[in-house]
TORFIVEX-470592 format. One record per residue: x, y, z of N, C-alpha, C in turn. Coordinates in steps of 0.1 Angstrom, whole numbers, padded with zeros to 4 digits, always signed. Layout:
! TORFIVEX-470592
XYZXYZXYZ ...
***
This chain:
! TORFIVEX-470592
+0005+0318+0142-0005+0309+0143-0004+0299+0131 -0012+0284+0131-0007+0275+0123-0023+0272+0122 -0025+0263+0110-0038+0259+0106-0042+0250+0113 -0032+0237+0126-0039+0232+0131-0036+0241+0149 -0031+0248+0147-0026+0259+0165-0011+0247+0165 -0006+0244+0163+0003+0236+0165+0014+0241+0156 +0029+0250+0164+0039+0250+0151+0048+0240+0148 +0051+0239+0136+0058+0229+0130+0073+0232+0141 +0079+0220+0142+0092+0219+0149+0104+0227+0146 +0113+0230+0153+0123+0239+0154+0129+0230+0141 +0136+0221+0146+0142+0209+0141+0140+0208+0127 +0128+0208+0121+0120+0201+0110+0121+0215+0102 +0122+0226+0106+0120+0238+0099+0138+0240+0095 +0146+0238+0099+0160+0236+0099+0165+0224+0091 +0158+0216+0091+0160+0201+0079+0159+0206+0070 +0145+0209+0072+0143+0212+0056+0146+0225+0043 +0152+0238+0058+0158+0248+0052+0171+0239+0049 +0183+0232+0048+0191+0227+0046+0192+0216+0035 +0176+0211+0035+0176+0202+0021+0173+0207+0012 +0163+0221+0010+0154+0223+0001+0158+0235-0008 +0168+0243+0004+0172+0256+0002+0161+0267+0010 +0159+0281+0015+0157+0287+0024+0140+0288+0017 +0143+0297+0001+0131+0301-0008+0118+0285-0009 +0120+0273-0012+0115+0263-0017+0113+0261-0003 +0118+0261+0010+0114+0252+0016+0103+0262+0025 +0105+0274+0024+0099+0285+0028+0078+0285+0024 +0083+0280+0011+0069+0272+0004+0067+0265+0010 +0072+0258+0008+0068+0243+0019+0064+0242+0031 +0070+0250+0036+0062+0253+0056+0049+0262+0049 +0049+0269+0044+0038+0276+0043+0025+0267+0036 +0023+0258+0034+0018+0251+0027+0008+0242+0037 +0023+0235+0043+0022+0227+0051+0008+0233+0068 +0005+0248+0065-0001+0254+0077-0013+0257+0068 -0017+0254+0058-0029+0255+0051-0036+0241+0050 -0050+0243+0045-0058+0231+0048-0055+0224+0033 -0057+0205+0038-0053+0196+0030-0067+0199+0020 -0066+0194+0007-0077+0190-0003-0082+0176+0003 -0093+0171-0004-0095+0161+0000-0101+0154-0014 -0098+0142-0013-0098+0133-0024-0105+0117-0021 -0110+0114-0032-0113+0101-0027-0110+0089-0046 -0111+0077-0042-0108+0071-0057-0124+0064-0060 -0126+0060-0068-0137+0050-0073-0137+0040-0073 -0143+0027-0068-0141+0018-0072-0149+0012-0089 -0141+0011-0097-0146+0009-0106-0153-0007-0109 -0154-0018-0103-0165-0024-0102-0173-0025-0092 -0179-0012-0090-0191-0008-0084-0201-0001-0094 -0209-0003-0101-0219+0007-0106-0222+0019-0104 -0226+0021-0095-0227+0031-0086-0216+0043-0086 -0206+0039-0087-0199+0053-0086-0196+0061-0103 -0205+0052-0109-0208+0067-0123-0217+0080-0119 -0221+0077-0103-0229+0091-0099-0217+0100-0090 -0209+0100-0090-0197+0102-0084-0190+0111-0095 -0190+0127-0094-0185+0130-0108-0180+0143-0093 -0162+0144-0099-0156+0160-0088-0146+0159-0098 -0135+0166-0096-0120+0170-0105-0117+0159-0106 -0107+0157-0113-0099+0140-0117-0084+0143-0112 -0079+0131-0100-0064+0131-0097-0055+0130-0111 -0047+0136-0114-0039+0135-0128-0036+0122-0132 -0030+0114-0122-0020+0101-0118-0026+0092-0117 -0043+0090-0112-0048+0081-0116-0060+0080-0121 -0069+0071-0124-0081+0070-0135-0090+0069-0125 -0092+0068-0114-0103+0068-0104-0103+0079-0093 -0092+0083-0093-0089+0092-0084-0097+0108-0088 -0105+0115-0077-0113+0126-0075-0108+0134-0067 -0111+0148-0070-0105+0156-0056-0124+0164-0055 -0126+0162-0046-0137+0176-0038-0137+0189-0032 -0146+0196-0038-0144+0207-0037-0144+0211-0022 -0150+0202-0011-0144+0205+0007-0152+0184+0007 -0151+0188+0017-0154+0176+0029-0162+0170+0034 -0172+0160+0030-0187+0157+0038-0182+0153+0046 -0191+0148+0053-0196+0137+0063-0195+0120+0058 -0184+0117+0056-0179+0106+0052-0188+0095+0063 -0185+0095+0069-0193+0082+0081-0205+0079+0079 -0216+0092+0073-0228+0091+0071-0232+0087+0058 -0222+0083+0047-0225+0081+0034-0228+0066+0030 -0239+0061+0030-0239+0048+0022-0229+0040+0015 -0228+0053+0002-0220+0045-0009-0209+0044-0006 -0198+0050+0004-0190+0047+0016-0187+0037+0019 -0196+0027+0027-0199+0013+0038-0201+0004+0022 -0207+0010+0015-0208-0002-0001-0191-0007-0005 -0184+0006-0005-0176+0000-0012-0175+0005-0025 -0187+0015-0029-0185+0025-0044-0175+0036-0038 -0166+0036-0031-0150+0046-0032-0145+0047-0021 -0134+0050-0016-0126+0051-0005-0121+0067-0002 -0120+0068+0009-0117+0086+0008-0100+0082+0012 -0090+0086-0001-0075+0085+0000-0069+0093-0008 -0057+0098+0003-0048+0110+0000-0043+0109-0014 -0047+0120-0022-0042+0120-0037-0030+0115-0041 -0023+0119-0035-0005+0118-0041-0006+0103-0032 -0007+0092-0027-0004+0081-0025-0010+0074-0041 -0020+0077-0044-0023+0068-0054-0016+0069-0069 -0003+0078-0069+0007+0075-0077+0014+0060-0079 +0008+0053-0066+0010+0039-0068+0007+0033-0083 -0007+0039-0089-0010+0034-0103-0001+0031-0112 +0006+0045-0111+0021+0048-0124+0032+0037-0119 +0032+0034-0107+0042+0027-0107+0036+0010-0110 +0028+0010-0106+0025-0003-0114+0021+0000-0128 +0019+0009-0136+0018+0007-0148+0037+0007-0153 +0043+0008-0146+0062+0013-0149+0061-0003-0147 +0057-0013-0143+0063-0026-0144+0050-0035-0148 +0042-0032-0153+0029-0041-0158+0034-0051-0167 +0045-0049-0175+0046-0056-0187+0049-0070-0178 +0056-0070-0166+0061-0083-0158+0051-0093-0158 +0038-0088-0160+0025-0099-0160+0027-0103-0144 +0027-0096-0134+0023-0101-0119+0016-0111-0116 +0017-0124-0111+0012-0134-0105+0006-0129-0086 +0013-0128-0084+0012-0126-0070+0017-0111-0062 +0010-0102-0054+0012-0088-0051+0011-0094-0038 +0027-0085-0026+0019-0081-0015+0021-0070-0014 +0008-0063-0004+0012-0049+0000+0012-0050+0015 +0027-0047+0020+0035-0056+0032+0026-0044+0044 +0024-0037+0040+0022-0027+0053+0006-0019+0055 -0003-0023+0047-0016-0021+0044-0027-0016+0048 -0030-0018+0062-0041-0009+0070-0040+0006+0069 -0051+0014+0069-0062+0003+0069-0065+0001+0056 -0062+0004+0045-0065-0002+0027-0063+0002+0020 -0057+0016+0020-0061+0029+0007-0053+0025-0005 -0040+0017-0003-0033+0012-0014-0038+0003-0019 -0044-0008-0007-0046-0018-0012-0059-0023-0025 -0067-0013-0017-0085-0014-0029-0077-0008-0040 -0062+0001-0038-0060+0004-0051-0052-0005-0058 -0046-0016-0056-0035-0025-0060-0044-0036-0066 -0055-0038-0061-0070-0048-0062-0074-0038-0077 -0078-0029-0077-0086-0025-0088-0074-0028-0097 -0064-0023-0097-0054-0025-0110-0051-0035-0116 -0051-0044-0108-0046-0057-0111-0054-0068-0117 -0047-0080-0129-0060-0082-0137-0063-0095-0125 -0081-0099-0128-0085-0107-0120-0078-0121-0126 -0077-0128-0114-0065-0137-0115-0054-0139-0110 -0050-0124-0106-0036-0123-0099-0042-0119-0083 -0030-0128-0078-0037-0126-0062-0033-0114-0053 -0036-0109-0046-0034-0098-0038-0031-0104-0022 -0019-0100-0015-0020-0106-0003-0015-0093+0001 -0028-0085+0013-0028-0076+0021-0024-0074+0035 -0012-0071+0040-0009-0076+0050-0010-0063+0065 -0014-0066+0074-0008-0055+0084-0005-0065+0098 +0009-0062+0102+0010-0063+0113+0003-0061+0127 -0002-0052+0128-0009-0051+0144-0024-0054+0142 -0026-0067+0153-0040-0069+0150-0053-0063+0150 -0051-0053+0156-0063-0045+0159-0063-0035+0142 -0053-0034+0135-0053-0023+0122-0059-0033+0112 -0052-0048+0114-0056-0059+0106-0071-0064+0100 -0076-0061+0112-0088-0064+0114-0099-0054+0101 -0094-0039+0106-0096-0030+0101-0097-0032+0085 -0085-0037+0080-0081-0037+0062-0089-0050+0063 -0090-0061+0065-0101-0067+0062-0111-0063+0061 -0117-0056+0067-0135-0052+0065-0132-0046+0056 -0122-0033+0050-0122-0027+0039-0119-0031+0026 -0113-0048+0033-0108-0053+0015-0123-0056+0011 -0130-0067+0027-0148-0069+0024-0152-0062+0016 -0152-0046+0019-0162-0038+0017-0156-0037-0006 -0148-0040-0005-0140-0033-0022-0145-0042-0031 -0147-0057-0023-0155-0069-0031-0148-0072-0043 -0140-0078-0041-0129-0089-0053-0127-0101-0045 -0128-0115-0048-0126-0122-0044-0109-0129-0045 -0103-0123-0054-0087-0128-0050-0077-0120-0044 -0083-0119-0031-0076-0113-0019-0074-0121-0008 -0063-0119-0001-0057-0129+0005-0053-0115+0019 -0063-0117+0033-0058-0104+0045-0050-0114+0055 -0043-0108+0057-0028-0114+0063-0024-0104+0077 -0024-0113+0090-0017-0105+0099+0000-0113+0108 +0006-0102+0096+0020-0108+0101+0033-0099+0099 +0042-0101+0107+0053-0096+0105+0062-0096+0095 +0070-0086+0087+0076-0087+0073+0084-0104+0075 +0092-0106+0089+0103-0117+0085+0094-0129+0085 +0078-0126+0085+0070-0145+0085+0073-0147+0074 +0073-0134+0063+0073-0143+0051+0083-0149+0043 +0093-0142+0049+0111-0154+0044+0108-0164+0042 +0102-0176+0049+0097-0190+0038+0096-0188+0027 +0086-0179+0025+0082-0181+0008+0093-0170+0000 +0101-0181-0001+0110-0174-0010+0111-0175-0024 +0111-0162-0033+0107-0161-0046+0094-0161-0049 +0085-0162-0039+0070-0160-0041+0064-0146-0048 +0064-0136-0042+0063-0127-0048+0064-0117-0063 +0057-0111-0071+0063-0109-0082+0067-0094-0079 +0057-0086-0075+0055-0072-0064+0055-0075-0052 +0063-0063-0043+0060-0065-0026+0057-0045-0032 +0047-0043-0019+0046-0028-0018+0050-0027-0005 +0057-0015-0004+0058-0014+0012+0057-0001+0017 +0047+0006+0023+0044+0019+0026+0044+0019+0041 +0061+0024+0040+0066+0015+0056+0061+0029+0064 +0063+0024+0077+0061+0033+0093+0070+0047+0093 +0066+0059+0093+0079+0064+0088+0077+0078+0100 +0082+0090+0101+0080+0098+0107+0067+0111+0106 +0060+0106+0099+0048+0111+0090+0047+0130+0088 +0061+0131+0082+0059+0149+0081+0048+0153+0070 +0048+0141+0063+0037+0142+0056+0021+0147+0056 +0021+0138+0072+0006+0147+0079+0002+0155+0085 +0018+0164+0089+0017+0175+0096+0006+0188+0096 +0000+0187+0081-0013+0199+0082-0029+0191+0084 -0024+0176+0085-0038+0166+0088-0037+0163+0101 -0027+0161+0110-0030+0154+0123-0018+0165+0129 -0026+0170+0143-0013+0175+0147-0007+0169+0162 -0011+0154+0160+0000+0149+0170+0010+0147+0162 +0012+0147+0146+0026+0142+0139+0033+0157+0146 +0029+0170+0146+0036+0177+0149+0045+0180+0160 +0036+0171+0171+0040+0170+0186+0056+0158+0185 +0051+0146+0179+0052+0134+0181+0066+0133+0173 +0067+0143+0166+0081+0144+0151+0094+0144+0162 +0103+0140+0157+0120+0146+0167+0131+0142+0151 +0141+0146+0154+0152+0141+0149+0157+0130+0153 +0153+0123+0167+0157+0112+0172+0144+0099+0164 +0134+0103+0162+0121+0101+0154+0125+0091+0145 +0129+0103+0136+0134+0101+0122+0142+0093+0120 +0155+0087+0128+0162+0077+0129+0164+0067+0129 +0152+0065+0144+0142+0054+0148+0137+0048+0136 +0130+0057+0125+0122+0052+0116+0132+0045+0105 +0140+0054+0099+0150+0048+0088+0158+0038+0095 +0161+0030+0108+0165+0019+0108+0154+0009+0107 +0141+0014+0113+0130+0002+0115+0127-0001+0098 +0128+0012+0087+0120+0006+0078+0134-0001+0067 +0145-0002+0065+0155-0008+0064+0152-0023+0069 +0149-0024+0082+0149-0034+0091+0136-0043+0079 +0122-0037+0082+0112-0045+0072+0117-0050+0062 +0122-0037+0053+0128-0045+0037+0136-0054+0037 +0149-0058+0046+0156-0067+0049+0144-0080+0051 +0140-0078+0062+0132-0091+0065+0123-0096+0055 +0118-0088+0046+0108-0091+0039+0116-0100+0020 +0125-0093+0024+0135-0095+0009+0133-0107+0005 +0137-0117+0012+0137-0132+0008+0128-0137+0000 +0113-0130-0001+0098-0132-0007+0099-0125-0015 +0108-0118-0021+0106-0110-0036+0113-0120-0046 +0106-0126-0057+0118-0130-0068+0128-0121-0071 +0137-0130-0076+0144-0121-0081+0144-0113-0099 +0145-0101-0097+0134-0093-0109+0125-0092-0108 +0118-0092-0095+0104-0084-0090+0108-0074-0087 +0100-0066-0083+0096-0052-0082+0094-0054-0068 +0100-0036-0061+0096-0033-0043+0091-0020-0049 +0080-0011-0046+0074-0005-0046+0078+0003-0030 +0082+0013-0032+0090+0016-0017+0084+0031-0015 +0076+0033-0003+0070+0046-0006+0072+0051+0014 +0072+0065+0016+0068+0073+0032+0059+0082+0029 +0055+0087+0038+0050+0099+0040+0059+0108+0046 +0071+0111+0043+0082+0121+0049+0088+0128+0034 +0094+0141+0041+0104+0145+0032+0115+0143+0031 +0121+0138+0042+0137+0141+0049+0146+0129+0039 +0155+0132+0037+0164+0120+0030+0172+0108+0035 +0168+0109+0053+0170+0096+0057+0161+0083+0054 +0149+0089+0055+0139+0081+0053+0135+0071+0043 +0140+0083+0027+0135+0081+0017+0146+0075+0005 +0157+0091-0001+0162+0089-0004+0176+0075-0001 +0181+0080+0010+0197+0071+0018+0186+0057+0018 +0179+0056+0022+0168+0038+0025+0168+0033+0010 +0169+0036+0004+0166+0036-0015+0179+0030-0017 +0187+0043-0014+0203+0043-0022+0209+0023-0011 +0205+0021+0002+0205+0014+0007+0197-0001+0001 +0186+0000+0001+0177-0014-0005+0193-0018-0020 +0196-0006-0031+0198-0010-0041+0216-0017-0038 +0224-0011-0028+0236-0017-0026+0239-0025-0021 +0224-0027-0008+0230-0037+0001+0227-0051+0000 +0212-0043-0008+0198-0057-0008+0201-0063-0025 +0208-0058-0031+0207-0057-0046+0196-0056-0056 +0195-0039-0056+0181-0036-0069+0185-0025-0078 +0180-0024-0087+0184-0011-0092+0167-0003-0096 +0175+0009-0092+0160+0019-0094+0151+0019-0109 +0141+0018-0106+0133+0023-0123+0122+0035-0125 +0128+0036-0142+0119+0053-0139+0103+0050-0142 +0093+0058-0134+0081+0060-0138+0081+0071-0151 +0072+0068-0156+0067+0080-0172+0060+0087-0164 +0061+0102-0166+0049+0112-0157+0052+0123-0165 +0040+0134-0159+0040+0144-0170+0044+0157-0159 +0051+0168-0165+0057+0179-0156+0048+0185-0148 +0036+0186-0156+0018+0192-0152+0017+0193-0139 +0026+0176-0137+0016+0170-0122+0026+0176-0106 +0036+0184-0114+0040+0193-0104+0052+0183-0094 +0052+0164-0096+0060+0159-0091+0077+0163-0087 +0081+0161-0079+0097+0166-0080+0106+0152-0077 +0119+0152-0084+0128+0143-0081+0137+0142-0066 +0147+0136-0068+0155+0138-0056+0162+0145-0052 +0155+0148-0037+0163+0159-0028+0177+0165-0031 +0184+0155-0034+0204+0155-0036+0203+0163-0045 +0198+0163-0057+0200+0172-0068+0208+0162-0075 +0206+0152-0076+0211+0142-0087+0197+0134-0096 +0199+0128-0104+0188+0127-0116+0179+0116-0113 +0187+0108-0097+0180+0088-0096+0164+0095-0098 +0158+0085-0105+0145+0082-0102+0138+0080-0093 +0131+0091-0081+0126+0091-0076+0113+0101-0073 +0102+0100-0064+0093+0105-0068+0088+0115-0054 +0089+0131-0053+0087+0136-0039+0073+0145-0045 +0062+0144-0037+0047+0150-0036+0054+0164-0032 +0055+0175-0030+0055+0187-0019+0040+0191-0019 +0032+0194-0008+0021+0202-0010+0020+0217-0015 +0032+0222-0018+0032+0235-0023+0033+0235-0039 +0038+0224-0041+0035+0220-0059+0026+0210-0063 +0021+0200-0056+0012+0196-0065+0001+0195-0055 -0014+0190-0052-0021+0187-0047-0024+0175-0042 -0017+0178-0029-0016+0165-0026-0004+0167-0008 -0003+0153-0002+0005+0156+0012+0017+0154+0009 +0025+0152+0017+0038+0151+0016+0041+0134+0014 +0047+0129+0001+0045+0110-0003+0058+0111-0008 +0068+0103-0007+0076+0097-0015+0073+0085-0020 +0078+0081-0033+0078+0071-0040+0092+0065-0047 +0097+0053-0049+0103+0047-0053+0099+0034-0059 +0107+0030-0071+0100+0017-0079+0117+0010-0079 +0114-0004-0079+0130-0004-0074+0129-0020-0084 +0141-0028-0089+0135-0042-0092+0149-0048-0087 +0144-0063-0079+0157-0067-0072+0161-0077-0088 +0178-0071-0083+0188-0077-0085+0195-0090-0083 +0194-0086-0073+0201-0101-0064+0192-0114-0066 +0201-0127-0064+0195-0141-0068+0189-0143-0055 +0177-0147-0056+0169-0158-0048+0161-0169-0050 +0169-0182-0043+0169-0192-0047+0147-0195-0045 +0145-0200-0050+0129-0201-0049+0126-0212-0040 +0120-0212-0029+0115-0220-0022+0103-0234-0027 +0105-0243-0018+0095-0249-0023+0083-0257-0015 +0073-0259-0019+0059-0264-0011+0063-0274-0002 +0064-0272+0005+0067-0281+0019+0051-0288+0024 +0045-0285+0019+0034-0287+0031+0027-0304+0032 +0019-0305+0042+0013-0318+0043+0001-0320+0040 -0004-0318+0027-0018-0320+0026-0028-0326+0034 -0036-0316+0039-0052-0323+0046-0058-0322+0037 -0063-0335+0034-0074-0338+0024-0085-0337+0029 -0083-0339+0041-0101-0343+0047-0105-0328+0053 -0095-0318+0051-0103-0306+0056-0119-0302+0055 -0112-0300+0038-0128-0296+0029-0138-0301+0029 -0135-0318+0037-0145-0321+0032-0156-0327+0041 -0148-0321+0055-0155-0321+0068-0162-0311+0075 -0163-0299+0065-0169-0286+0069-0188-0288+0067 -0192-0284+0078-0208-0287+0078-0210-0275+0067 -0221-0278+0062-0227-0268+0055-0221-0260+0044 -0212-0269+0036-0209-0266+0025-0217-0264+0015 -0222-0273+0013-0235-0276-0001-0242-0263+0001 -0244-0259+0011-0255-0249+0012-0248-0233+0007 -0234-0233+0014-0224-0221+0016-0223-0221-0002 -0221-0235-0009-0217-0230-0026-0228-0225-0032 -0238-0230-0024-0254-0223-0037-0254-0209-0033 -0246-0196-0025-0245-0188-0024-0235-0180-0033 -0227-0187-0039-0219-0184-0048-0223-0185-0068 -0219-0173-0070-0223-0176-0089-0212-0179-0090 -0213-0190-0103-0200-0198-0106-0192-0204-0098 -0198-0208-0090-0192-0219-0078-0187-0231-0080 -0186-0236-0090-0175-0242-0097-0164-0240-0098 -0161-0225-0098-0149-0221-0101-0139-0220-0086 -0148-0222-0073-0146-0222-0058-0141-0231-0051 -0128-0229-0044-0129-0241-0038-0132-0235-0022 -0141-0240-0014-0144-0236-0005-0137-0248+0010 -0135-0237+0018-0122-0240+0029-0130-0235+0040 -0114-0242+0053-0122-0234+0066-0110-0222+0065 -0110-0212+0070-0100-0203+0077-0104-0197+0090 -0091-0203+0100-0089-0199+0115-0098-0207+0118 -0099-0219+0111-0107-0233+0121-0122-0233+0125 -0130-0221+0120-0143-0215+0120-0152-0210+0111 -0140-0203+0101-0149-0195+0092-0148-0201+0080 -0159-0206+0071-0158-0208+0055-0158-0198+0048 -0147-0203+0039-0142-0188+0030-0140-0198+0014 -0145-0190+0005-0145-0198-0010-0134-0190-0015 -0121-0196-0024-0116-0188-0034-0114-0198-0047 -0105-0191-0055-0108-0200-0069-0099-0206-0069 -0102-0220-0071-0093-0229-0073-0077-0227-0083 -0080-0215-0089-0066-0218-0096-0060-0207-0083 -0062-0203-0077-0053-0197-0069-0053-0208-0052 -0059-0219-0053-0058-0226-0040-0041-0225-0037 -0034-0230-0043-0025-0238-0041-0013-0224-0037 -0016-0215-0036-0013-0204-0034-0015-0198-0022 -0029-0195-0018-0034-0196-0006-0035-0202+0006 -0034-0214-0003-0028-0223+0011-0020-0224+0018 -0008-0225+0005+0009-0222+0014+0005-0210+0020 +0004-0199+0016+0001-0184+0022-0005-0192+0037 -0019-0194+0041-0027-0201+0050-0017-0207+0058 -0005-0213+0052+0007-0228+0064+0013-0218+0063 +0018-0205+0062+0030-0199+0066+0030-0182+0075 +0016-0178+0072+0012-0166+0081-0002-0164+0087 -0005-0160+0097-0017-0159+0097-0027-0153+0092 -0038-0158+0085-0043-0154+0074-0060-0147+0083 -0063-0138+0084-0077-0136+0088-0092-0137+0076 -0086-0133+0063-0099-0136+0053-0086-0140+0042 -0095-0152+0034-0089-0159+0023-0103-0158+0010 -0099-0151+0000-0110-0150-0009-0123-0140-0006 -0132-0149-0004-0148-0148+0000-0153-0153+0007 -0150-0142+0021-0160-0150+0034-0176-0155+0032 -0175-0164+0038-0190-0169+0039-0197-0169+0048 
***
């Protein structure tokens, strides 16, 4: 019997006896049939969550673990936007943006984002001023990370629904791309047990060409000597590992190390070789099954440039402006727009010219601060 009635796959129990060794991986299925902890982060410009006191994630400064599980749906400070309920070991994201902070980031995307959990976390980190473009492809998840970027309340957010290759135009835009690509999710095997049904070796395959496929497409929009933030929810080393060893030979990057402390129970790479990489197991640390990688490209890309045709008269044909700024503090600092030909949305003028191209080159569902 298994903790969700579901046994883990023939297949998947033979991987991982073969990557891990018989004793380690032995942990690891056993692990994997026990119940998840449950964690949530803080939003630290919210007030409100100084009433918010449970264990502290090691890895990050907001991150909480609970001692079991409320009723999340029913909680106010929930729907506010004082914290998000997200799996511990993903928010290792922190360390890796503190492993490249010195770059001073202009511009972040996080390519693969619904419904938010990185992203309210890439937003809190990041200093105000630097823009954040949240992207998810399928409209219906899109939808989704917008209400939750809503709900996290920063105004230099940019929700985006588009495919990695829209953003090849903007080439050299990016200073960060995150990509927490589609992957075979062995990771959620003790949280969902259709991952258990749904897993194959043919799966897994599927997945390490599709997410290869994103980073390719997406490549063109990293400067060159930005940072890919390259993360799954699997263990297997097609996924993780070989896609890594791939981004840095094909795409040109080389790997970088995060600082971490032994405490946190993290492990390196499967191979048994020393690259910098980052594997969660739920049998050593508290937390699901996450890979991580920090990567910074190599390769030249030539930087693109503003093509666009200025409408002047947009802004200034929107009804109900005057009234939409007196809703705003420091509205000065706003330049207020239409987005998707309907909706007024204010952001700050030092990031317009940013936004906009963004706005002429993908489809953008919230720009800033809806009105």
């Amino acid at each position: 019997d298994t903790h969700t009635g579901i046994p883990l796959p023939d297949a998947f129990v033979a991987q991982m006896t073969s990557l891990l060794g018989a004793e380690a991986a032995n942990h690891l299925l056993q692990a994997l049939n026990e119940a998840s902890p449950t964690s949530l982060r803080l939003n630290p410009a919210h007030p409100q969550c100084e009433a918010i006191s449970a264990h502290p994630v090691p890895w990050c400064r907001q991150g909480r673990y609970l001692p079991s599980r409320p009723a999340f749906t029913f909680d106010p400070l929930l729907h506010a936007g004082v914290y998000y309920v997200q799996e511990a070991a993903s928010m290792f994201v922190e360390q890796a943006y503190l492993a490249c902070q010195n770059s001073a980031p202009q511009r972040v995307l996080d390519l693969c984002a619904a419904p938010g959990g990185k992203s309210t976390l890439w937003r809190s980190l990041l200093p105000q001023g630097t823009l954040l473009v949240a992207n998810e492809p399928l409209t219906q998840r899109a939808h989704i990370l917008s209400e939750n970027m809503q709900k996290w309340g920063h105004p230099d957010v940019v929700v985006t629904n588009a495919y990695p290759n829209e953003f090849a135009p903007l080439k050299g835009f990016f200073d960060i791309i995150a990509a927490d690509v589609p992957c075979s999710g062995e990771g959620m095997f003790r949280k969902d047990p259709n991952a258990r049904t749904e897993w194959s070796l043919s799966a897994v395959d599927t997945c390490a060409t599709r997410q290869r496929q994103i980073i390719t497409d997406v490549w063109p929009a990293l400067r060159e000597g930005g940072f890919l933030v390259y993360s799954t929810c699997t263990f297997n080393a097609q996924e993780d590992e070989e896609n890594v060893n791939y981004i840095c030979s094909e795409l040109g990057a080389k790997l970088i190390s995060i600082p971490h402390l032994d405490t946190w129970g993290i492990s390196g790479s499967s191979d048994g070789s020393d690259a910098p990489v980052y594997h969660f197991y739920p049998h050593l640390c508290q937390g699901e099954g996450f890979f991580l990688a920090l990567m910074q490209k190599t390769a030249a890309t030539p930087t693109g440039k503003d093509k666009r045709k200025r409408n002047t008269k947009k802004s200034t044909t929107i009804g109900g402006i005057g009234k939409a700024a007196a809703w705003l503090r420091h509205s000065a600092d706003f330049k207020i727009s239409l987005v998707n030909k309907e909706e007024i949305h204010a952001y700050r003028h030092s990031l317009a010219d940013d936004i906009e191209r963004i706005t002429d080159t993908v489809r953008v569902l919230s720009a800033g601060i809806p009105l």
